[in-house]
N, C-alpha and C positions, 0 to 999 in steps of 0.2 A: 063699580070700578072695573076698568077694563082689563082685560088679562094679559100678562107682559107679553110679552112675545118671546118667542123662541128660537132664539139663533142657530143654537144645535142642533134642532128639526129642521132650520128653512135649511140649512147650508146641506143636510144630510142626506132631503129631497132633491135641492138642484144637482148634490152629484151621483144619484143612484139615478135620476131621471137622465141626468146628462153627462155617464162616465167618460168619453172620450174627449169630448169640452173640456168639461171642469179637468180634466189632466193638462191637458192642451193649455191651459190655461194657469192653472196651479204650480204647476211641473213640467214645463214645456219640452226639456232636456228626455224627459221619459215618457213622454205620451207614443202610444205607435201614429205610424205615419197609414194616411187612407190604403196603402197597398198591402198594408201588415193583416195575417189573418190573427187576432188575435179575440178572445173573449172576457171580457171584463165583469167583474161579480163582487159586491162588498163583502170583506171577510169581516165580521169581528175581531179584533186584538183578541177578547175576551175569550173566544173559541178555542184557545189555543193552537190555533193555524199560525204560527207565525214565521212570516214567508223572509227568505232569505234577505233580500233589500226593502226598504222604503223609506217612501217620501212623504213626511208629514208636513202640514200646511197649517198655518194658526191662521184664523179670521178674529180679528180684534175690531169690535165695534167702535170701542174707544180710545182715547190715547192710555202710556202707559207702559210697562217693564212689559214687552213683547216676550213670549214663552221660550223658553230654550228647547231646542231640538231633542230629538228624543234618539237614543239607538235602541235598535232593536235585540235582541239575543234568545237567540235559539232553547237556550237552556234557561230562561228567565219566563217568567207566567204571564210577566206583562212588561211593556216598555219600560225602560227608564231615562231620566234625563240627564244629557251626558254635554260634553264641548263638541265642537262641531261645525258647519258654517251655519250661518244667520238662516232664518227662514223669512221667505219672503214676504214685506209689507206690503197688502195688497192696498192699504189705507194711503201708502204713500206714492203707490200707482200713479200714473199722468193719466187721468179720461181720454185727455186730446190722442194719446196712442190708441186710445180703443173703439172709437168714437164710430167708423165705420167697419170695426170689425165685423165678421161672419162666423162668429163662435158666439153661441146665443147667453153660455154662461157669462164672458166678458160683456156683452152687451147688458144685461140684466143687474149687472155688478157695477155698472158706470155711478150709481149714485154714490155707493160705498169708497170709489176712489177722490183721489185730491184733483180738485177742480182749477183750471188757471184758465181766462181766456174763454171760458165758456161760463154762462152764468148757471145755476140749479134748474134751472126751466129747461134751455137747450139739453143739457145732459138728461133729463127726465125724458124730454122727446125721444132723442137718440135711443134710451137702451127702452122704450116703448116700439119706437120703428122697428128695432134689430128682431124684436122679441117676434113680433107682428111677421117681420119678413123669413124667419127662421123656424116658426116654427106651423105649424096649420093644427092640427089637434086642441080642441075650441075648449075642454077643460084645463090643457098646460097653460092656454095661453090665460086662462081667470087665473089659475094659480099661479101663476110669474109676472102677472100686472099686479096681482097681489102683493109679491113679494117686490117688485121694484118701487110698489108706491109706498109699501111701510118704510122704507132704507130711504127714499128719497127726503118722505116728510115736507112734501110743500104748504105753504100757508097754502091762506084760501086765496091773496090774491095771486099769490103765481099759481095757483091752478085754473085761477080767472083766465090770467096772460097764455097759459098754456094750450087752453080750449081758445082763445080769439087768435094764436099764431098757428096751432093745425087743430083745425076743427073737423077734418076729416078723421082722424086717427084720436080726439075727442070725442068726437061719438062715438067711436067702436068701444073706447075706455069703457065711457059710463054705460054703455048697452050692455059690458060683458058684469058690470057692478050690478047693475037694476037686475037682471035676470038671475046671476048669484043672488038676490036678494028675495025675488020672488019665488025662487024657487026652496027658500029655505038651507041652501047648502051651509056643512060648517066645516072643520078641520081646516081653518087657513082663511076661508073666501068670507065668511064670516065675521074674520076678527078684523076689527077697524071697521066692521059693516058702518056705523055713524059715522065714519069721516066721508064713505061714499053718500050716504046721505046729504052730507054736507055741497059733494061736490053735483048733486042732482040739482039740490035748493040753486044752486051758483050758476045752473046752467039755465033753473026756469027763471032765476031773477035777469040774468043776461036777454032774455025772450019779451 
């Protein structure tokens, strides 16, 4: 059986690898701006640091009684849940807004939002481009094809259709899968390894 995945870890990875993004993108009202010198560092709640404002963000995979926001207090050990304004559904997101964005988090997050106008393929390309054009460091980018292809979940024929409408940025895909593969990697590049298998078979039957 294969091992659930982990939402907590992927989500905990994109924003420690991409603090200024994922704020940008999370919390747009309080990200600093490029001219802001500022230095960004995950605190634990748990640590008892607990910093005068914040902004919590729910990631809901599924539909459902979305979380109530949380205040923080100074003289409390840990959050609690309080009234407050909504936090924001990123599930109810537009794609078509982000679609050519240049924040690698939103781009990588396209499959996870509500689709109109675009079908699951095109949005799979998009946050595979963004990812491609944003980022160069050859392990981020296995680890975040990773993660957009678990969230995407294409069959095998739209991964057919996806490799016959960019086959240029399909090859890179499975090259960056086969060599995760050969080389034994695990934490992330690993899990779902048979679905890229899958999608190898799809490209030598295509041949």
């Amino acid at each position: 059986m294969a091992d659930a995945v982990s939402h907590d870890q992927n989500f905990k990875n994109l924003i420690v690898d991409y603090p200024r993004e994922a704020l940008a993108f999370f919390a747009a009202e309080e990200a600093p701006g490029p001219e802001d010198d500022v230095h960004i560092a995950p605190v634990p709640v748990g640590a008892g640091l607990v910093p005068a404002r914040a902004r919590p963000a729910g990631v809901c995979e599924t539909g459902g009684d979305e979380p109530r926001p949380y205040e923080l207090d100074a003289r409390a050990s840990r959050p609690r849940s309080g009234a407050g304004s909504d936090l924001p559904s990123h599930r109810r997101a537009r794609a078509e807004r982000w679609l050519d964005s240049d924040n690698v988090v939103a781009r990588v997050n396209l499959p996870n939002m509500h689709v109109t106008g675009h079908d699951r393929v095109e949005v799979y390309a998009r946050a595979v481009s963004g990812l491609l054009e944003q980022e160069t460091d050859g392990a981020k980018r296995a680890k975040y094809l990773d993660f957009i292809d678990i969230y995407a979940g294409l069959t095998d024929n739209e991964l057919r259709r996806y490799r016959r409408l960019h086959p240029e940025e399909g090859s890179i895909v499975t090259g960056f899968f086969q060599r995760a593969r050969e080389e034994g990697r695990a934490e992330g590049i690993e899990r779902g390894i048979e679905r890229r298998v899958r999608l190898l078979a799809l490209k030598g039957a295509e041949t």
